[in-house]
C-alpha atoms as a printed R data frame, in Angstrom:
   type eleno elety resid chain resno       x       y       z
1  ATOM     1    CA   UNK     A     1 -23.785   9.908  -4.518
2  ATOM     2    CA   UNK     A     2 -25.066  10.731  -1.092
3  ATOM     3    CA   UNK     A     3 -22.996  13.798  -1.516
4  ATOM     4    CA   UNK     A     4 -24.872  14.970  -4.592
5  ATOM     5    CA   UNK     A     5 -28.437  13.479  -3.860
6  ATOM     6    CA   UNK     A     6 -28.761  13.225  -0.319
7  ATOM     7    CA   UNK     A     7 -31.271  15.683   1.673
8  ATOM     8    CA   UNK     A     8 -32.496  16.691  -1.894
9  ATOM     9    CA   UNK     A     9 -35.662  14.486  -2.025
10 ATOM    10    CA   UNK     A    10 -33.941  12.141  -4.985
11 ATOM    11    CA   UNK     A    11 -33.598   8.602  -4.727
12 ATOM    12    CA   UNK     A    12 -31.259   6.551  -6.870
13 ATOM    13    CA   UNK     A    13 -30.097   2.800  -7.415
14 ATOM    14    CA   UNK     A    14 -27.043   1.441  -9.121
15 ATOM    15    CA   UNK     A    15 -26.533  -1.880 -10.533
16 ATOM    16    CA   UNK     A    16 -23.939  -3.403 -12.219
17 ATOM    17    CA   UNK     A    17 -24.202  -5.952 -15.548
18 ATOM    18    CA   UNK     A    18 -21.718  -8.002 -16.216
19 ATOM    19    CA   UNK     A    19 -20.889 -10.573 -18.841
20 ATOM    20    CA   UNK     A    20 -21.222 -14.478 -17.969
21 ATOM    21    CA   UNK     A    21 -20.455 -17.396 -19.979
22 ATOM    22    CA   UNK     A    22 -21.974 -18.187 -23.125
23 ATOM    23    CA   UNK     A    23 -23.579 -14.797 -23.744
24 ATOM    24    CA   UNK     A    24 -25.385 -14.869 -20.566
25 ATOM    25    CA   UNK     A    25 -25.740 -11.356 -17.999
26 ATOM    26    CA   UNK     A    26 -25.627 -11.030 -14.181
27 ATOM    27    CA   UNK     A    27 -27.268  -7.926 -12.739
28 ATOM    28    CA   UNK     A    28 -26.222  -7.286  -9.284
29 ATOM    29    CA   UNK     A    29 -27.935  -4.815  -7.393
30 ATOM    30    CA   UNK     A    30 -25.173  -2.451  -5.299
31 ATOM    31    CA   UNK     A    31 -27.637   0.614  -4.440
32 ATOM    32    CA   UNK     A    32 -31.345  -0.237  -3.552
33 ATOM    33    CA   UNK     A    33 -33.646   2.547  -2.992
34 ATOM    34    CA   UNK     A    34 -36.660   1.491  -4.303
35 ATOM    35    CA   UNK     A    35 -38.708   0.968  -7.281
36 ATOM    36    CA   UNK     A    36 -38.315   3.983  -9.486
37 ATOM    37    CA   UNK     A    37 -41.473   6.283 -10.539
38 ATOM    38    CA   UNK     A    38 -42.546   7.406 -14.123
39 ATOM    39    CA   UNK     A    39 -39.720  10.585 -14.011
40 ATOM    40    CA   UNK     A    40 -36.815   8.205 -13.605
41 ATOM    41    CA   UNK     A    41 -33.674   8.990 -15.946
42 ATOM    42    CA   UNK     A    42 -31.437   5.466 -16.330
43 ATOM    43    CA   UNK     A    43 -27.797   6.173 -17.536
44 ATOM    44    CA   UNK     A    44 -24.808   3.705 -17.998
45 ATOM    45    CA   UNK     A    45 -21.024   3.688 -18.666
46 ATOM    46    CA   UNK     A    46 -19.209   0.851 -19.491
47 ATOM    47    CA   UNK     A    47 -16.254  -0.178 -17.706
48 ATOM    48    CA   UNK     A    48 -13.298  -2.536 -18.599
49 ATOM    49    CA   UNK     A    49 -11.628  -4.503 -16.309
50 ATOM    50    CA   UNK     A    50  -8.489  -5.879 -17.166
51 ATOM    51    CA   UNK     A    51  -6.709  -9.107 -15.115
52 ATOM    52    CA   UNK     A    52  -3.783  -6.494 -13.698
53 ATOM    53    CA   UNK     A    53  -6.256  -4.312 -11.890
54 ATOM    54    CA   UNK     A    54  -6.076  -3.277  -8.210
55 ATOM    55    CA   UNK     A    55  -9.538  -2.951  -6.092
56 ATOM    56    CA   UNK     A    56  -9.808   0.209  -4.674
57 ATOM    57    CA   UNK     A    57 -11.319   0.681  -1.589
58 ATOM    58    CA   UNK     A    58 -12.625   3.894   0.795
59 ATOM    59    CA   UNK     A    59  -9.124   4.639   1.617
60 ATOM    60    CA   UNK     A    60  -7.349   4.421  -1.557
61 ATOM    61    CA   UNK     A    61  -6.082   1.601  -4.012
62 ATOM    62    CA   UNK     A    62  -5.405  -2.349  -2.289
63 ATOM    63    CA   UNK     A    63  -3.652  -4.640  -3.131
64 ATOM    64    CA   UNK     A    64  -6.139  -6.967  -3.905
65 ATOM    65    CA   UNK     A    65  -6.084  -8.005  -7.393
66 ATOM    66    CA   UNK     A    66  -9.135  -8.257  -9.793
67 ATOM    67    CA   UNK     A    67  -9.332 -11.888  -9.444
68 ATOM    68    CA   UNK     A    68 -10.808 -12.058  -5.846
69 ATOM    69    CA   UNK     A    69 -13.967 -10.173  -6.954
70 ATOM    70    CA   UNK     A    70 -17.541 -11.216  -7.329
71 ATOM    71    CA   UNK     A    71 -17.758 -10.811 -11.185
72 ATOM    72    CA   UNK     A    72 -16.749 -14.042 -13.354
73 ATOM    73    CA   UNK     A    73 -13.624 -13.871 -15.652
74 ATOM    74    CA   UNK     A    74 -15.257 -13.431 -19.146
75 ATOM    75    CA   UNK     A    75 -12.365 -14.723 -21.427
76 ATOM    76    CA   UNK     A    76  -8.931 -15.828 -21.388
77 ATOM    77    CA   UNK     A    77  -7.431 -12.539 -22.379
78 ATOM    78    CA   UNK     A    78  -5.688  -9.965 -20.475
79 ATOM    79    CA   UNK     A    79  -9.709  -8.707 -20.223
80 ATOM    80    CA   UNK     A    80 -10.955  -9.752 -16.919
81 ATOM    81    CA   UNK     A    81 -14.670  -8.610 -17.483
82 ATOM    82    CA   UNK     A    82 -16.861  -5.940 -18.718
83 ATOM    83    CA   UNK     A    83 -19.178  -4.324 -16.674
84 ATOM    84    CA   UNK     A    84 -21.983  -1.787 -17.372
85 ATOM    85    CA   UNK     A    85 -22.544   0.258 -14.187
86 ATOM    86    CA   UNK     A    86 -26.341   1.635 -14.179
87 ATOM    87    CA   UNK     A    87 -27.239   4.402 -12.078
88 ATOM    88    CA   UNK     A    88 -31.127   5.292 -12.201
89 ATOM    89    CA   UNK     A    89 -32.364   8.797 -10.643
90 ATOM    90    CA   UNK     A    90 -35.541   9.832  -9.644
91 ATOM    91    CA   UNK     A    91 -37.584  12.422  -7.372
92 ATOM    92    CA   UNK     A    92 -38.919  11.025  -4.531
């Protein structure tokens, strides 16, 4: 992202929402640049994340499984969790 935005004068944040027991959400803030102005476009893509999944990191795939990360295993399925990831855009 600091590829495509960076030096342009456009700020961004990304958050991801996750399911957590009994219908609740988490929202976890990953990106933090500030509080968005009026000309902010918000878009999302859902992401599943099955039990089997390997983290990947800046240098490639681990081998750390899904079950060592932060978001909470959502059912007893081969589904680990589904996360929205949020990425809001604006001009500085």
């Amino acid at each position: 992202m600091n590829e495509t935005f960076g030096g342009r004068g456009i700020a961004y944040n990304v958050r991801f929402v996750s399911l957590e027991p009994g219908d609740g959400r988490s929202y976890r803030k990953f990106v933090y640049q500030g509080d968005p102005t009026e000309n902010a476009v918000t878009v999302s893509r859902t992401v599943t994340i099955y039990d089997d999944d390997h983290l990947v990191g800046p240098d490639g795939p681990t081998s750390t499984r899904v079950g060592s990360a932060r978001f909470v295993d959502a059912s007893n399925s081969t589904v680990y969790n589904v996360v929205a990831v949020e990425v809001t855009v604006w001009r500085m």
